[in-house]
N, C-alpha and C positions, 0 to 999 in steps of 0.2 A: 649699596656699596658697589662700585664697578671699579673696572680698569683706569688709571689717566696714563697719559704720556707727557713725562715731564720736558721742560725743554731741553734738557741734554740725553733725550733717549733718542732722538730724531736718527741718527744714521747707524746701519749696521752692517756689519759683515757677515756673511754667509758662506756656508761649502756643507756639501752632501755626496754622499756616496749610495749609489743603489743598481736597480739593473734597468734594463730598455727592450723594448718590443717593438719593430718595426711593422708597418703595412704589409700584407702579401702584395698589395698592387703596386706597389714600389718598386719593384723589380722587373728583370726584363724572362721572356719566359722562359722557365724551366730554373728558375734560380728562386732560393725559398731561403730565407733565413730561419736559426734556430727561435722559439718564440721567448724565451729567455735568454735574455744576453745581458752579459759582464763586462766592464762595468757604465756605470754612467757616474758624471761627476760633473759636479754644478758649483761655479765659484761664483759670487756675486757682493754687490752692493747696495742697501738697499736707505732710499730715505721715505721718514713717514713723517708727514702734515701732523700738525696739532687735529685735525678733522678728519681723521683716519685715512687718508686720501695721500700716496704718494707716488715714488715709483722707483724703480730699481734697473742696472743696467749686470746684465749678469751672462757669464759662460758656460757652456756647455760641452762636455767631450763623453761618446758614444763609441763602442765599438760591439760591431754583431757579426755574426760570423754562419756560415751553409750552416741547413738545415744535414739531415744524415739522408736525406733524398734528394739531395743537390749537389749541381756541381760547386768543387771547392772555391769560395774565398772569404774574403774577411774584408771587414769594412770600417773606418776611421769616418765617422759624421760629426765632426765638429759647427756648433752655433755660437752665437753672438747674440741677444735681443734687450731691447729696452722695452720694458713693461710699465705700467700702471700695477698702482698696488692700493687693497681698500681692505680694513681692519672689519672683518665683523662684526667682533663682537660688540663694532658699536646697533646692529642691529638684532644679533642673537647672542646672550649673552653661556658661555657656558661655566665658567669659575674663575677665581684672581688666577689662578696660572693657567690656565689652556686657552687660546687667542684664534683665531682662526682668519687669516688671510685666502682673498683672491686677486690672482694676478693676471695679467694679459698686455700682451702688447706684439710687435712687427720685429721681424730681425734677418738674420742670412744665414743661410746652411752649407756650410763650404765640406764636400766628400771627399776620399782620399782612398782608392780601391790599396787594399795591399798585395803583396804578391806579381801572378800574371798580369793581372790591367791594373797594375799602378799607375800607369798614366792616361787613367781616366777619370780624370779630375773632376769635378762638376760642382757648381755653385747655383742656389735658387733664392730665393725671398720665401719667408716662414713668417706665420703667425702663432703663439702661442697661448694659452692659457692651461689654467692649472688652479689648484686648491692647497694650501699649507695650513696645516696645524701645530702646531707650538705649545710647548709643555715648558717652562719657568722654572729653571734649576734654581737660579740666582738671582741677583738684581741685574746683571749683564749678561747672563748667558741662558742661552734657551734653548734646548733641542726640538727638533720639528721631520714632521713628514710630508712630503710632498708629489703629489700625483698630478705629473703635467701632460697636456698631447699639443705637439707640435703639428701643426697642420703644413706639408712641404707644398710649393709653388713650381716645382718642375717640372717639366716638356718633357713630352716622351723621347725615348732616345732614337737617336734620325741617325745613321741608320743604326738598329738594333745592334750591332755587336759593338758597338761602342760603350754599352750600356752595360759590356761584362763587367761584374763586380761592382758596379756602381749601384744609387738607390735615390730616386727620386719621389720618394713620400710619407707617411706620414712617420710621425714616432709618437709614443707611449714610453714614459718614464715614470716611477716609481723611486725615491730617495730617501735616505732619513741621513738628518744633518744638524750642525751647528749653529747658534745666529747669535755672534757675538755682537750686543751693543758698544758702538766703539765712541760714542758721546754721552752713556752714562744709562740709568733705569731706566726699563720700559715697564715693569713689572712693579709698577709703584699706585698705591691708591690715593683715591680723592681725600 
């Protein structure tokens, strides 16, 4: 007995809430962020093939903040990425309700220093991937955890103090979320 997806479970929505971990090399020097930072929150859309194979276009908003050996700021790193999405458990199976998704795809990273260099805007091209797990309250609703690392595309900052407050590199998220089927059961058997 395994999972199927009917054909009105195909599209869903998603949102999470959890926290974020930036790069040290992201920064310019002598600037450290705290290694946990609050919050991260992820809205999305997600479609899934009859053949476990789809993809989702989803958002991202981050904000991290000095470490207490740094100097002060705060940081607003907002994403955008369209991913590929593939169902495991069509190749490991773990129970009619736990599912387990990998996802990956390209997207943009648009920065927003706040405070002193708030206008040190900076935008780069990001790749991401990640792993979701899914736990089956209902026949539409499913809460999930997900462990994503955004790999950042940004230049170094030319010249260096341009780069106060800003962050061009990687991030580490952690979330646990919702995933509302909004076309019907995914949680349905053969």
């Amino acid at each position: 007995m395994g999972l199927s997806q009917g054909d009105t479970s195909t599209i869903k929505a998603q949102f999470a809430l959890g926290i974020n971990s930036p790069a040290a090399n992201g920064f310019v020097a002598d600037y450290k962020s705290k290694a946990i930072n609050f919050p991260s929150i992820n809205l999305g859309v997600q479609y899934l093939g009859a053949k476990g194979l789809g993809g989702k276009l989803d958002f991202g908003f981050n904000r991290f903040s000095n470490a207490n050996d740094s100097p002060e700021f705060k940081t607003n790193y907002t994403r955008i990425n369209g991913q590929l999405v593939y169902d495991l458990s069509r190749i490991v199976w773990f129970s009619n309700r736990v599912v387990p998704f990998v996802h990956a795809g390209p997207g943009i990273t648009l920065i927003k220093p706040l405070g002193n260099f708030g206008e040190n805007n900076t935008s780069y091209l990001n790749a991401m991937t990640g792993l979701e797990v899914h736990y089956g309250i209902s026949d539409i609703l499913s809460i999930y955890l997900d462990t994503s690392y955004i790999f950042g595309f940004g230049k170094d900052f030319d010249p260096v103090f341009k780069g106060f407050g800003a962050f061009n590199g990687n991030l580490l998220t952690v979330t646990i979320g919702a995933s509302i089927s909004l076309s019907g059961c995914y949680y349905c058997r053969d």
